[in-house]
mmCIF entry with sequence, helices, sheets and N, C-alpha, C, O atoms, coordinates in Angstrom:
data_MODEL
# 
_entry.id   MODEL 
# 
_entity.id                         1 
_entity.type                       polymer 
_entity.pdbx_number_of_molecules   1 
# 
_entity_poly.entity_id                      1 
_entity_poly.type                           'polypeptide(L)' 
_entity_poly.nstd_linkage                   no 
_entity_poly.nstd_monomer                   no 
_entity_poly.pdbx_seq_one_letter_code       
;(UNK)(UNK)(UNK)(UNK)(UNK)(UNK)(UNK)(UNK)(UNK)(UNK)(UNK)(UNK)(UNK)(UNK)(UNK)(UNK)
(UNK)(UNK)(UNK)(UNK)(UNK)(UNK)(UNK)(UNK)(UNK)(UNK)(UNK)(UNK)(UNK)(UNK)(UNK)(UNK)
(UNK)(UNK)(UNK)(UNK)(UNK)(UNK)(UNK)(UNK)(UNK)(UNK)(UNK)(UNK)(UNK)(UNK)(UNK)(UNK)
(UNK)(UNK)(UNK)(UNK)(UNK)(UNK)
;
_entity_poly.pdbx_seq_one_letter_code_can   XXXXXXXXXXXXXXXXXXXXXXXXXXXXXXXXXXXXXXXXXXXXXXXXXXXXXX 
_entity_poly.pdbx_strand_id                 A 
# 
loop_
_entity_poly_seq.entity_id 
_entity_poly_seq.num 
_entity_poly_seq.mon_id 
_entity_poly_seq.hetero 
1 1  UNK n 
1 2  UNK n 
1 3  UNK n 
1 4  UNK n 
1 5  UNK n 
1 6  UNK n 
1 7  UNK n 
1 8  UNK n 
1 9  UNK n 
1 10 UNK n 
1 11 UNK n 
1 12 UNK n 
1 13 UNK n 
1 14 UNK n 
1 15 UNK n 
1 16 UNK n 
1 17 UNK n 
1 18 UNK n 
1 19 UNK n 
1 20 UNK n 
1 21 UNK n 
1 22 UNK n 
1 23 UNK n 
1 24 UNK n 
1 25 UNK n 
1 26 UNK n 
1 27 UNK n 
1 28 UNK n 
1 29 UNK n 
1 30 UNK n 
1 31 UNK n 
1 32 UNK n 
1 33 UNK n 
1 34 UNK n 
1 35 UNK n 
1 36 UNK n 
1 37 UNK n 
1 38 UNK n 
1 39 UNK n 
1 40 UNK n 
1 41 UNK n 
1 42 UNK n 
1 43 UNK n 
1 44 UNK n 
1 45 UNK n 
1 46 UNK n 
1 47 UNK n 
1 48 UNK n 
1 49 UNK n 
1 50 UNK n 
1 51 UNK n 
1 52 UNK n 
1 53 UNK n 
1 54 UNK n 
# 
_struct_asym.id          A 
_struct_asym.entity_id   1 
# 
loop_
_struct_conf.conf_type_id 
_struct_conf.id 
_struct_conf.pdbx_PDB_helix_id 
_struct_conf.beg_label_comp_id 
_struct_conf.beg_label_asym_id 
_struct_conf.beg_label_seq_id 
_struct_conf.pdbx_beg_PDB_ins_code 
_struct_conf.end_label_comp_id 
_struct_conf.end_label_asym_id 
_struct_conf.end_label_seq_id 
_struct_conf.pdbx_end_PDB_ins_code 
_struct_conf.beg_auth_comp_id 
_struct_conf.beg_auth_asym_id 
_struct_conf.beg_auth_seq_id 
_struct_conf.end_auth_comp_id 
_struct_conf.end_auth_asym_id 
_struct_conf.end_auth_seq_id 
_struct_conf.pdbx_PDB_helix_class 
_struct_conf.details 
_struct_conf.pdbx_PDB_helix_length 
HELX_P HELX_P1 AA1 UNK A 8  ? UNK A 20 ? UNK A 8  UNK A 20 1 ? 13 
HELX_P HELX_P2 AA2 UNK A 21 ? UNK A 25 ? UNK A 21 UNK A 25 3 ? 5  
HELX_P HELX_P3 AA3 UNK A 30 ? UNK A 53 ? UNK A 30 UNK A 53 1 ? 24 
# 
_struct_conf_type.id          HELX_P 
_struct_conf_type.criteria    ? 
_struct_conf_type.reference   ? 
# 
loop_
_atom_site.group_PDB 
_atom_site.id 
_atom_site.type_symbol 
_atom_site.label_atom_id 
_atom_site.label_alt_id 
_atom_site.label_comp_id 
_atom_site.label_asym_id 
_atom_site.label_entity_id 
_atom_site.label_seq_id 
_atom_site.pdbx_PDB_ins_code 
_atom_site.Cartn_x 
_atom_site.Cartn_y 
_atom_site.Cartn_z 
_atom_site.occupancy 
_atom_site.B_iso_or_equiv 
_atom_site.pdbx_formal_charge 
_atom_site.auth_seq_id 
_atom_site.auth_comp_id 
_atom_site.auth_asym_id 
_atom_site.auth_atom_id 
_atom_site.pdbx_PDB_model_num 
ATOM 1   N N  . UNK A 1 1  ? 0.833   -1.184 0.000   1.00 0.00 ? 1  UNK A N  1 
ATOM 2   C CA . UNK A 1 1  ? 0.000   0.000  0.000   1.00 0.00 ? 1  UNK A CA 1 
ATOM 3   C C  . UNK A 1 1  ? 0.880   1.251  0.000   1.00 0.00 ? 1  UNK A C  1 
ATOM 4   O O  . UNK A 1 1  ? 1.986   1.199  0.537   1.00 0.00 ? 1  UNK A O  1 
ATOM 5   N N  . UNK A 1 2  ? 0.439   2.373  -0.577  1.00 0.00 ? 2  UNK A N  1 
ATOM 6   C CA . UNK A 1 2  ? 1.347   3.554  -0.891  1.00 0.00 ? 2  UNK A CA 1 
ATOM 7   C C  . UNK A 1 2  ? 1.313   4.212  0.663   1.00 0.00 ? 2  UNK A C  1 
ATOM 8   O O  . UNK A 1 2  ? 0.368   4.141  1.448   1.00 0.00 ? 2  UNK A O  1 
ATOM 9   N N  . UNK A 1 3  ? 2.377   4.753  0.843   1.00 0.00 ? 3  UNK A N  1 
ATOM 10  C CA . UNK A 1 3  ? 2.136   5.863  2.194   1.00 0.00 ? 3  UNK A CA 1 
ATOM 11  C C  . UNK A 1 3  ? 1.305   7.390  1.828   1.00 0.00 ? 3  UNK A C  1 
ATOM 12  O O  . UNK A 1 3  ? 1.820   7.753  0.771   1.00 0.00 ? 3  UNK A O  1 
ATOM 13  N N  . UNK A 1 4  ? 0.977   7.712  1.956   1.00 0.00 ? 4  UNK A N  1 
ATOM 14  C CA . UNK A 1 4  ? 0.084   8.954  2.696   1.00 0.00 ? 4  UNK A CA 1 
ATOM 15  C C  . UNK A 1 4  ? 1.637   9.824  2.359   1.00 0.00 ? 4  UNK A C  1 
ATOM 16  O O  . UNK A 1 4  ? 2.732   9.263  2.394   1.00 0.00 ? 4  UNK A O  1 
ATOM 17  N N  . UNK A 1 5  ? 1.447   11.165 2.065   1.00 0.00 ? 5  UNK A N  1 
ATOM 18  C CA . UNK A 1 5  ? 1.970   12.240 1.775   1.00 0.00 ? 5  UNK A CA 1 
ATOM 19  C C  . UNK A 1 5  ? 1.704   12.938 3.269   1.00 0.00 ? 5  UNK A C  1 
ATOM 20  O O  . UNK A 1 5  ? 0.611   12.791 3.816   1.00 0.00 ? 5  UNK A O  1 
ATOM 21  N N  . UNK A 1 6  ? 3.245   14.045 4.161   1.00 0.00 ? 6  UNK A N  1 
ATOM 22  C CA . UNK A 1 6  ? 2.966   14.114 4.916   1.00 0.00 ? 6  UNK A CA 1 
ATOM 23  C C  . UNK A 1 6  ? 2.649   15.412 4.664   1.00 0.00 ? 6  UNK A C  1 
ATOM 24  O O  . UNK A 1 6  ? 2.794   16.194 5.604   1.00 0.00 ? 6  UNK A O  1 
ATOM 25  N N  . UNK A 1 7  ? 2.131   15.960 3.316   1.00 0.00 ? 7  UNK A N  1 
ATOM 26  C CA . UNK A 1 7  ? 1.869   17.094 3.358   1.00 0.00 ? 7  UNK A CA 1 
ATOM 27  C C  . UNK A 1 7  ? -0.043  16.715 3.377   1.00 0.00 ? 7  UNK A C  1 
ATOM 28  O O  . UNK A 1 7  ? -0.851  17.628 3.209   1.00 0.00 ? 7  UNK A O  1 
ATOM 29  N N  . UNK A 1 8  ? -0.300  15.873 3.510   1.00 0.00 ? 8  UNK A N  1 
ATOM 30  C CA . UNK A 1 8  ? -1.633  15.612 2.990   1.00 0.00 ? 8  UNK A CA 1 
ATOM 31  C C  . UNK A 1 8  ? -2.382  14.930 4.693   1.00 0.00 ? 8  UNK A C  1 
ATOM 32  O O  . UNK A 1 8  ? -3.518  14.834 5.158   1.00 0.00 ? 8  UNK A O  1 
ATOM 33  N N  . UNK A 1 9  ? -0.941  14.579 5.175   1.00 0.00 ? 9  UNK A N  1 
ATOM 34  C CA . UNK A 1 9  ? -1.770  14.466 6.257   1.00 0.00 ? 9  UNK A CA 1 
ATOM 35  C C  . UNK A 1 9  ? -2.045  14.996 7.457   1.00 0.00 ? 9  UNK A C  1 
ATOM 36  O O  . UNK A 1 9  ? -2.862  14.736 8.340   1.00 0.00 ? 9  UNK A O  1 
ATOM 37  N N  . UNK A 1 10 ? -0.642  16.314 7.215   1.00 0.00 ? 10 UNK A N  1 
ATOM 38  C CA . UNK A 1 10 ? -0.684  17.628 7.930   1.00 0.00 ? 10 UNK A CA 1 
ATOM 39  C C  . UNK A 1 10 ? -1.596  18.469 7.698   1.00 0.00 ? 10 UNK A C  1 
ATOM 40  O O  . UNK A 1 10 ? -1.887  19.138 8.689   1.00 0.00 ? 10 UNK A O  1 
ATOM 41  N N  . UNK A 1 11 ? -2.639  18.894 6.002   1.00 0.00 ? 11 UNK A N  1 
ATOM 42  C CA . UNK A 1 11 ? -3.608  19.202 5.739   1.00 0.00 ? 11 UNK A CA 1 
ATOM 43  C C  . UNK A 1 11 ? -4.799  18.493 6.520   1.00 0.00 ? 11 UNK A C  1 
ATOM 44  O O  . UNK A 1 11 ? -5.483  19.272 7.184   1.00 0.00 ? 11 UNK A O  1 
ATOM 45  N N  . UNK A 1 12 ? -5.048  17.591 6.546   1.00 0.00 ? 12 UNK A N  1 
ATOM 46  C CA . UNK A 1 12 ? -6.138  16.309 7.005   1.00 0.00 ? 12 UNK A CA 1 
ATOM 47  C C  . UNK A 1 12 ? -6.228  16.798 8.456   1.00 0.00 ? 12 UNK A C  1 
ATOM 48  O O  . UNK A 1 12 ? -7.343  17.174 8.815   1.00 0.00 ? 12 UNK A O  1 
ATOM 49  N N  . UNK A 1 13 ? -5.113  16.857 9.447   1.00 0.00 ? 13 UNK A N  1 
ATOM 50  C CA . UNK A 1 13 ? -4.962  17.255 11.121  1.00 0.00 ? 13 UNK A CA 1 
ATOM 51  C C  . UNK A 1 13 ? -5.299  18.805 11.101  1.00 0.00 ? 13 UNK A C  1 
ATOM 52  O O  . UNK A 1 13 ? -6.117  18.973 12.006  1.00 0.00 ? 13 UNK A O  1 
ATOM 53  N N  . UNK A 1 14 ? -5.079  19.810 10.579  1.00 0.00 ? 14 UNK A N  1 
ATOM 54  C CA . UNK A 1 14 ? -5.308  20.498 10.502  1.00 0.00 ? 14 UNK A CA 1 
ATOM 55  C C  . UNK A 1 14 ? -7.385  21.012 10.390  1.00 0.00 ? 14 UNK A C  1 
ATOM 56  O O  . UNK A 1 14 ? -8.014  21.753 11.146  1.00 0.00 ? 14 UNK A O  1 
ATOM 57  N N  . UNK A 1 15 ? -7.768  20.408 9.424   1.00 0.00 ? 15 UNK A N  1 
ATOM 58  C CA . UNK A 1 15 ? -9.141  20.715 8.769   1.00 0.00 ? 15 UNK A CA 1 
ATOM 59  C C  . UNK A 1 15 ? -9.899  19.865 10.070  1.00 0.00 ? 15 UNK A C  1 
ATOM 60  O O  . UNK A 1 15 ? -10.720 20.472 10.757  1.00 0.00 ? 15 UNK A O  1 
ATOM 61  N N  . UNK A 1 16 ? -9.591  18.513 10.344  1.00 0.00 ? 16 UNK A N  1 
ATOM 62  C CA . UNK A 1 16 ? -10.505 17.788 11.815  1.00 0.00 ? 16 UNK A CA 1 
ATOM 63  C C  . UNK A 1 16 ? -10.050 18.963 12.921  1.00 0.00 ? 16 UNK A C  1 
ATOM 64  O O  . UNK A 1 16 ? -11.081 19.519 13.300  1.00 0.00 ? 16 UNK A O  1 
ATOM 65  N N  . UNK A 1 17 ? -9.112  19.417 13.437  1.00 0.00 ? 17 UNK A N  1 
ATOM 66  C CA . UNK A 1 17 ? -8.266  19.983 14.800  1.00 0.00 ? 17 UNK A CA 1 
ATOM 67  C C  . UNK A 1 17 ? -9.562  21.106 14.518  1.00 0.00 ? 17 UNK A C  1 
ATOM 68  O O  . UNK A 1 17 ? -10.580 20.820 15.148  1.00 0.00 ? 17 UNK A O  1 
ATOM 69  N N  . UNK A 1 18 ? -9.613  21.835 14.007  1.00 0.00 ? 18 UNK A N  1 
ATOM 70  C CA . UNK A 1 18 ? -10.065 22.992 13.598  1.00 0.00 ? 18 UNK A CA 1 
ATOM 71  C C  . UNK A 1 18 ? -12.087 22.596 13.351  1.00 0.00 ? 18 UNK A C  1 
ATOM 72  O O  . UNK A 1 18 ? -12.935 23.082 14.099  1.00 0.00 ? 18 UNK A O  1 
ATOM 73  N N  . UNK A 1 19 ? -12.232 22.184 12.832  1.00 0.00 ? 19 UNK A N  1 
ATOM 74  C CA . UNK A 1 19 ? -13.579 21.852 12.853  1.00 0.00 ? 19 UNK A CA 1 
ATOM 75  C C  . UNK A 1 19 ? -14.282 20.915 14.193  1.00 0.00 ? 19 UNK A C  1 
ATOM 76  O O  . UNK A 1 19 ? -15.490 20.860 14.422  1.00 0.00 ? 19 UNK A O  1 
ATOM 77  N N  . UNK A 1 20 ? -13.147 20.179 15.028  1.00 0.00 ? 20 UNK A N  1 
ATOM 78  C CA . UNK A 1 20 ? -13.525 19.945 16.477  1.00 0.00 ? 20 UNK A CA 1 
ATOM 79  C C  . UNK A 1 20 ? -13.461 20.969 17.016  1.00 0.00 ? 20 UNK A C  1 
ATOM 80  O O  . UNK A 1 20 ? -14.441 21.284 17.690  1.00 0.00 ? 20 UNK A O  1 
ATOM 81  N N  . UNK A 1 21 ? -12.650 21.629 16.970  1.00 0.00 ? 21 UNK A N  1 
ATOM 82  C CA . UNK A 1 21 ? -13.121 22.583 18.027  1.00 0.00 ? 21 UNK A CA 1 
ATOM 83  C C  . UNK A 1 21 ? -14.098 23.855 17.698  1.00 0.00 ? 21 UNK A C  1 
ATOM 84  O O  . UNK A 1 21 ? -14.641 24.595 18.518  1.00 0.00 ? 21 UNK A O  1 
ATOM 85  N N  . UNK A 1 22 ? -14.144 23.886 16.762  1.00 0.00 ? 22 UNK A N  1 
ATOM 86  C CA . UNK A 1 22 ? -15.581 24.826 16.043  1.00 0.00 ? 22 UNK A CA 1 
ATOM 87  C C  . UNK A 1 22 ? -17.007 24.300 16.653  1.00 0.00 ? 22 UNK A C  1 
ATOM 88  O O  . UNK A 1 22 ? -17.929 25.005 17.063  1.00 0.00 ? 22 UNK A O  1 
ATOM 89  N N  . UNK A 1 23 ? -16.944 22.959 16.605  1.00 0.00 ? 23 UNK A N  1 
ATOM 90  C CA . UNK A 1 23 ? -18.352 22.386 16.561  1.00 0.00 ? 23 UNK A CA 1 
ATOM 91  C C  . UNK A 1 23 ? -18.475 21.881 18.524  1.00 0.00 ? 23 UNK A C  1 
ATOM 92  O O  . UNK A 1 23 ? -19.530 21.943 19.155  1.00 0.00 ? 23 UNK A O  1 
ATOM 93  N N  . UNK A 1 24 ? -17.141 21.427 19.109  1.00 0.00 ? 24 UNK A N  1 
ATOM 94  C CA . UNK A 1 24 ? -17.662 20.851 20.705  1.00 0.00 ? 24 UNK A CA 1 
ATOM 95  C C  . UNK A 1 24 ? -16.898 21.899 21.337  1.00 0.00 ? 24 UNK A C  1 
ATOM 96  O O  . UNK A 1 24 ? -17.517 22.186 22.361  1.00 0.00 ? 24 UNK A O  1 
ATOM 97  N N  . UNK A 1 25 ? -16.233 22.360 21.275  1.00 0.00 ? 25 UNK A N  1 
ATOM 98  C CA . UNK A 1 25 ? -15.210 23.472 22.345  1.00 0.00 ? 25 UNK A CA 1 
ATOM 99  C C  . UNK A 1 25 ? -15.440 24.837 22.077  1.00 0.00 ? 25 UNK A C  1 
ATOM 100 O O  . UNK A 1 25 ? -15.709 25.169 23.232  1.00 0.00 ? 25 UNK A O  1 
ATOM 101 N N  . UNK A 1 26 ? -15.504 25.522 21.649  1.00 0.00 ? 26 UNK A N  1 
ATOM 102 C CA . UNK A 1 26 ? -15.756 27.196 21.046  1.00 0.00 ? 26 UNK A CA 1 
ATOM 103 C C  . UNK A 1 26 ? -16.040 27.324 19.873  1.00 0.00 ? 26 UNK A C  1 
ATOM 104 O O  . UNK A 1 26 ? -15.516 26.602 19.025  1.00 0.00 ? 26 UNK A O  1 
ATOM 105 N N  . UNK A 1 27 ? -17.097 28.443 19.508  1.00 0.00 ? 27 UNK A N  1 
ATOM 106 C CA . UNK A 1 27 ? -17.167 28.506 18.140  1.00 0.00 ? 27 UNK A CA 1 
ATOM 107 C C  . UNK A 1 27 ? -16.058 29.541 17.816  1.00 0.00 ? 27 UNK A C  1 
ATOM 108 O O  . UNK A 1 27 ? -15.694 30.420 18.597  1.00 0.00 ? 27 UNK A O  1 
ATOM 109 N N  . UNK A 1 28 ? -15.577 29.338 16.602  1.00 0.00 ? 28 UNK A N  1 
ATOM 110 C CA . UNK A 1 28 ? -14.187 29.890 16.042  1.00 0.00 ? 28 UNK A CA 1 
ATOM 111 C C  . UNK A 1 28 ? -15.245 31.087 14.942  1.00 0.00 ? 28 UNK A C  1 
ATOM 112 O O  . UNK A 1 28 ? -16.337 31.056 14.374  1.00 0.00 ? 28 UNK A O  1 
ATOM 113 N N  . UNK A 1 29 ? -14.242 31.930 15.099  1.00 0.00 ? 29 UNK A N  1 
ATOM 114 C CA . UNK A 1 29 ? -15.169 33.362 14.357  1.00 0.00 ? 29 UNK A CA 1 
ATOM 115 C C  . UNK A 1 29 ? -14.575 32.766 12.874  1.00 0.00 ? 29 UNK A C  1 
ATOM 116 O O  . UNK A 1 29 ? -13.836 31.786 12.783  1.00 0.00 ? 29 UNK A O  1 
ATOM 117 N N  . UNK A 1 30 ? -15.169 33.746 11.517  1.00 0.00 ? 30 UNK A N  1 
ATOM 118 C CA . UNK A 1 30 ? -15.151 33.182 10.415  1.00 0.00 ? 30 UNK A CA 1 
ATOM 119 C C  . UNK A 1 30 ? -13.748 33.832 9.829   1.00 0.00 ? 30 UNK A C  1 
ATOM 120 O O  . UNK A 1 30 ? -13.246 33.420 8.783   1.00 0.00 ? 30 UNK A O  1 
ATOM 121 N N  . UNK A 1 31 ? -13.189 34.862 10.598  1.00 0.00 ? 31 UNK A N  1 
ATOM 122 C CA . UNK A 1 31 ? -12.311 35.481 9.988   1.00 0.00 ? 31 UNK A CA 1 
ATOM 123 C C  . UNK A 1 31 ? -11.318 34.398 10.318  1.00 0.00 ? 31 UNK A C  1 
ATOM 124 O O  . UNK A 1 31 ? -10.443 34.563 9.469   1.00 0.00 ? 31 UNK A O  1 
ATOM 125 N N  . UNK A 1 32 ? -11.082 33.719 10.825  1.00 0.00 ? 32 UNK A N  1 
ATOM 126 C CA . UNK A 1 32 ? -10.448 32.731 11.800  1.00 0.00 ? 32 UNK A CA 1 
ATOM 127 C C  . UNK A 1 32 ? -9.813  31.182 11.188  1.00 0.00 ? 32 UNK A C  1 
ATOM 128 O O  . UNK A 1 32 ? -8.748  30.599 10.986  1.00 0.00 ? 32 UNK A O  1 
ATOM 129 N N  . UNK A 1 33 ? -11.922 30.938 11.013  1.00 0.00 ? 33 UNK A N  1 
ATOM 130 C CA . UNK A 1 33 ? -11.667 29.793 10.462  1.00 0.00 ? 33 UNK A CA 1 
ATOM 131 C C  . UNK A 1 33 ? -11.734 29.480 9.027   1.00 0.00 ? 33 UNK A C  1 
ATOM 132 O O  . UNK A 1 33 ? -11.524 28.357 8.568   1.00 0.00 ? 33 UNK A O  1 
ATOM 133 N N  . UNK A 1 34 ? -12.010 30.434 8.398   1.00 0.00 ? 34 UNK A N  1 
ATOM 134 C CA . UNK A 1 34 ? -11.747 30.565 6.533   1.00 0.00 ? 34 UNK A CA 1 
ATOM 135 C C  . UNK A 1 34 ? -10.347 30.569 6.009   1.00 0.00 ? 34 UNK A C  1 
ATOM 136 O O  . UNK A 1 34 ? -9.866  29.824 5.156   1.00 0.00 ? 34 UNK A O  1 
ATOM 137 N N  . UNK A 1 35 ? -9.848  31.424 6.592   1.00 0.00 ? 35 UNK A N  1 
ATOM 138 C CA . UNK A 1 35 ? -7.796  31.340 6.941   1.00 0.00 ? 35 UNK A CA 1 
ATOM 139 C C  . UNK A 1 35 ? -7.393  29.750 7.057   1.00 0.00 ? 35 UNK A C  1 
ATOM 140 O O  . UNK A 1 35 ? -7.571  29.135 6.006   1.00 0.00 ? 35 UNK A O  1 
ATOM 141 N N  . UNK A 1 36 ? -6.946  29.081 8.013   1.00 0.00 ? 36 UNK A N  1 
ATOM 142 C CA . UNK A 1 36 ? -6.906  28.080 8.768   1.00 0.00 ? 36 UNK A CA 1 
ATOM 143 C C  . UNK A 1 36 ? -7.255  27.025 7.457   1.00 0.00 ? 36 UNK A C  1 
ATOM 144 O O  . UNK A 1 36 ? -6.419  26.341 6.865   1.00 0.00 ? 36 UNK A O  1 
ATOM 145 N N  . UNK A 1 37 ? -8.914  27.094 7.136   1.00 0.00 ? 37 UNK A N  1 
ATOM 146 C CA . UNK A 1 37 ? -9.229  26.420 6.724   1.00 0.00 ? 37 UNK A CA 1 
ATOM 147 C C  . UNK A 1 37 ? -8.896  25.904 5.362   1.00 0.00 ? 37 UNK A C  1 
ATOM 148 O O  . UNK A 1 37 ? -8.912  24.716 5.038   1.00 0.00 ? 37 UNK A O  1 
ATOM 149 N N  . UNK A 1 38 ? -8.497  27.238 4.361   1.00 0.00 ? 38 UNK A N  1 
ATOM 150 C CA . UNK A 1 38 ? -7.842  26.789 3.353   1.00 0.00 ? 38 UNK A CA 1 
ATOM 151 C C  . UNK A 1 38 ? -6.553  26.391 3.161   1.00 0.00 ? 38 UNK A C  1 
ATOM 152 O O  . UNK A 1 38 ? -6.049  25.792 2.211   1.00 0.00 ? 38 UNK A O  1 
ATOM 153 N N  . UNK A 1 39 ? -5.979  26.881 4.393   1.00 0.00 ? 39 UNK A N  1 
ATOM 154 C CA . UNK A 1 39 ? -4.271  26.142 4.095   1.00 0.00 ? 39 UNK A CA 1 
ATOM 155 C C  . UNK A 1 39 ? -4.478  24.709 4.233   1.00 0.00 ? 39 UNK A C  1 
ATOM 156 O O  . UNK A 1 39 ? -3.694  23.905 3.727   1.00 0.00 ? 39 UNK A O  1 
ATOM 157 N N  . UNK A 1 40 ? -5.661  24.303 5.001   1.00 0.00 ? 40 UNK A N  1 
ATOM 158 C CA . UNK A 1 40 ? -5.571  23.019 5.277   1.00 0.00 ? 40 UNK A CA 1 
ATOM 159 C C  . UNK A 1 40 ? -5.826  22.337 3.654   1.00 0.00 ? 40 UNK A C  1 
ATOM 160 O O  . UNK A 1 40 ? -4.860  21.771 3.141   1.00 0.00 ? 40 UNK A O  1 
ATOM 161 N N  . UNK A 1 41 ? -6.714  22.386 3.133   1.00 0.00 ? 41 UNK A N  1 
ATOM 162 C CA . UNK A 1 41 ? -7.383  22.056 2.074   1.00 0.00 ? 41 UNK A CA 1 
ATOM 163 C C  . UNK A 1 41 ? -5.819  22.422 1.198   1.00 0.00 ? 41 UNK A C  1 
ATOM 164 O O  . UNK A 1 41 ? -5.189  21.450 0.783   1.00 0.00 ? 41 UNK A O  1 
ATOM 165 N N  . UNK A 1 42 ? -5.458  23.329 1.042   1.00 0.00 ? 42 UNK A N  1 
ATOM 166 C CA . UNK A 1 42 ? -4.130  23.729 0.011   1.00 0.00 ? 42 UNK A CA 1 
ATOM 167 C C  . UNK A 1 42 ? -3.009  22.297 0.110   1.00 0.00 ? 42 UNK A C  1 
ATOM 168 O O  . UNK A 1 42 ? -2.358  21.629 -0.694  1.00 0.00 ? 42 UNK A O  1 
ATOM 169 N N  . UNK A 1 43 ? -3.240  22.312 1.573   1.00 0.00 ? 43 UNK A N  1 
ATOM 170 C CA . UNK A 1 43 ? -1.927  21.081 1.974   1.00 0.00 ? 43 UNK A CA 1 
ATOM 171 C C  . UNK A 1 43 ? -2.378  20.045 1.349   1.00 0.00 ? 43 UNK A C  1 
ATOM 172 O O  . UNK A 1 43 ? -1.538  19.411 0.711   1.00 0.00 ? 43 UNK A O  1 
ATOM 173 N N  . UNK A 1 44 ? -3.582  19.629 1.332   1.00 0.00 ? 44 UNK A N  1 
ATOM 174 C CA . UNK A 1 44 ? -4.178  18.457 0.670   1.00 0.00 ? 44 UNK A CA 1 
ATOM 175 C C  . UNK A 1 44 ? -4.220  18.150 -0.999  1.00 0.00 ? 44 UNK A C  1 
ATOM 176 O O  . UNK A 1 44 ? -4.287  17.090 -1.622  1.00 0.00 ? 44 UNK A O  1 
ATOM 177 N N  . UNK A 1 45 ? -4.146  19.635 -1.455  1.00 0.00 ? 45 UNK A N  1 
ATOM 178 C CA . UNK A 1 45 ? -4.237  19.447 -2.371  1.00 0.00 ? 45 UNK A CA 1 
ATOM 179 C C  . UNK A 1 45 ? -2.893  19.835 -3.164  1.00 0.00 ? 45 UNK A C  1 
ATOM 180 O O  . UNK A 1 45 ? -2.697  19.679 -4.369  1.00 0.00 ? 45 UNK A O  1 
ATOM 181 N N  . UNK A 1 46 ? -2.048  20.355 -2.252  1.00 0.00 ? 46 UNK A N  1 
ATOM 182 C CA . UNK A 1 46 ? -0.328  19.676 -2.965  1.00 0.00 ? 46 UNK A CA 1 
ATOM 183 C C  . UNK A 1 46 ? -0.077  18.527 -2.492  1.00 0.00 ? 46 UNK A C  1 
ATOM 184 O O  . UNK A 1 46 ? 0.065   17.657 -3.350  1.00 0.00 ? 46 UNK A O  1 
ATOM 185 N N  . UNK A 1 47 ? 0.005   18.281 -1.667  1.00 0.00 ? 47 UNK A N  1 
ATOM 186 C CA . UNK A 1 47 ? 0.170   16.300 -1.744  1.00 0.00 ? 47 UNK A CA 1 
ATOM 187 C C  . UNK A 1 47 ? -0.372  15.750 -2.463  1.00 0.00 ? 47 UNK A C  1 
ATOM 188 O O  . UNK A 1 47 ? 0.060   14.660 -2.836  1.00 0.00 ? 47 UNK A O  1 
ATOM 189 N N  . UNK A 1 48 ? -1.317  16.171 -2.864  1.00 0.00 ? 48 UNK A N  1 
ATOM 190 C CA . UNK A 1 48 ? -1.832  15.010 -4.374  1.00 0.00 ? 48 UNK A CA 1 
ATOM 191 C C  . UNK A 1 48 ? -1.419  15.285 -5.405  1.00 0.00 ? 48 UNK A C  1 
ATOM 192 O O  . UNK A 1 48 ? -1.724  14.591 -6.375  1.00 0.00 ? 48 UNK A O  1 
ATOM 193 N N  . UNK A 1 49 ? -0.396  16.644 -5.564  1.00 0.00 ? 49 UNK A N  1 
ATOM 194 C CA . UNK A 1 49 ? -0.275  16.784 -6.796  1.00 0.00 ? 49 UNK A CA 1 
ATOM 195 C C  . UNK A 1 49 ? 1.228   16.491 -6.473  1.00 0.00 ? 49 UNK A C  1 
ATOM 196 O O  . UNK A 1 49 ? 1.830   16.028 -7.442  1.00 0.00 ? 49 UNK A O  1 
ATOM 197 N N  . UNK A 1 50 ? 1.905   16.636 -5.447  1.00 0.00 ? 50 UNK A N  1 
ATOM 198 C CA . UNK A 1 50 ? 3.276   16.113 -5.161  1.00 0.00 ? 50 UNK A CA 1 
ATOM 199 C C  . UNK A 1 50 ? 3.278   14.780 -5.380  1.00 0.00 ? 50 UNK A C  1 
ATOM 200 O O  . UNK A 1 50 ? 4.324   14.414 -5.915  1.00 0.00 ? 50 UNK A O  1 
ATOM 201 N N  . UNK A 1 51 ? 2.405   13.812 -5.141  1.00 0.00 ? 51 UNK A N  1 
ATOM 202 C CA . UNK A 1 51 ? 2.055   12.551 -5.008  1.00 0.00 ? 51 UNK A CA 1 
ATOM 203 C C  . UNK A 1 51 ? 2.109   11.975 -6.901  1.00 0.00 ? 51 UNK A C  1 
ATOM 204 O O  . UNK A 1 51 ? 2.839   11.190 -7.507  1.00 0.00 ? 51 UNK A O  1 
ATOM 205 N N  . UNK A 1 52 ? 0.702   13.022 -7.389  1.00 0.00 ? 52 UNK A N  1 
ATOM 206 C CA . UNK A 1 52 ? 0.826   12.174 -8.687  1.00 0.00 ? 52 UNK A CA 1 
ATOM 207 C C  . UNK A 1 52 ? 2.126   12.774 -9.668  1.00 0.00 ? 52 UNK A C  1 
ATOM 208 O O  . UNK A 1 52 ? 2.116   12.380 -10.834 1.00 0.00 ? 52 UNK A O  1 
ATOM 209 N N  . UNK A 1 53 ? 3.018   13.521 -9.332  1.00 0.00 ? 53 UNK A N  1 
ATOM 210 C CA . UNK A 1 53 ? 4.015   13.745 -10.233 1.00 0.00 ? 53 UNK A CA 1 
ATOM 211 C C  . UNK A 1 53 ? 5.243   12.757 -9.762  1.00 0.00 ? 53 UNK A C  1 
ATOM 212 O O  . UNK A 1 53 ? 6.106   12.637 -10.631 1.00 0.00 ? 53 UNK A O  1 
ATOM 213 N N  . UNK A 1 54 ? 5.465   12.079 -8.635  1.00 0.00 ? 54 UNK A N  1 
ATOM 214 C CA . UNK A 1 54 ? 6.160   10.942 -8.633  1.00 0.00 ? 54 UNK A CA 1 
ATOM 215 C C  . UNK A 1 54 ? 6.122   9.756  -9.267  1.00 0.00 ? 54 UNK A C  1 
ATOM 216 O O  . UNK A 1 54 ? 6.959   8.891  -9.010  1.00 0.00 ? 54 UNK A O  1 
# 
């Protein structure tokens, strides 16, 4: 089985870390979590492209 990109799974910890605590611990304001939220998604989506150019 292939390994996981650790840029993809530093994106992945990021987007759960951040949406737990939005939803059971504090709500996170939007200026906050729109930031946050796309680096996460960005990370995810260079590891797949780091991934398919290997």
């Amino acid at each position: 089985m292939k390994e996981r990109s650790w840029l993809i799974s530093i994106g992945i910890i990021i987007y759960i870390i951040l949406t737990g605590i939005d939803r059971f611990v504090c709500k996170v304001p939007n200026y906050v979590y729109i930031p946050i939220a796309i680096i996460g998604i960005a990370f995810i989506i260079i590891g797949f492209i780091k991934d398919k150019n290997k």
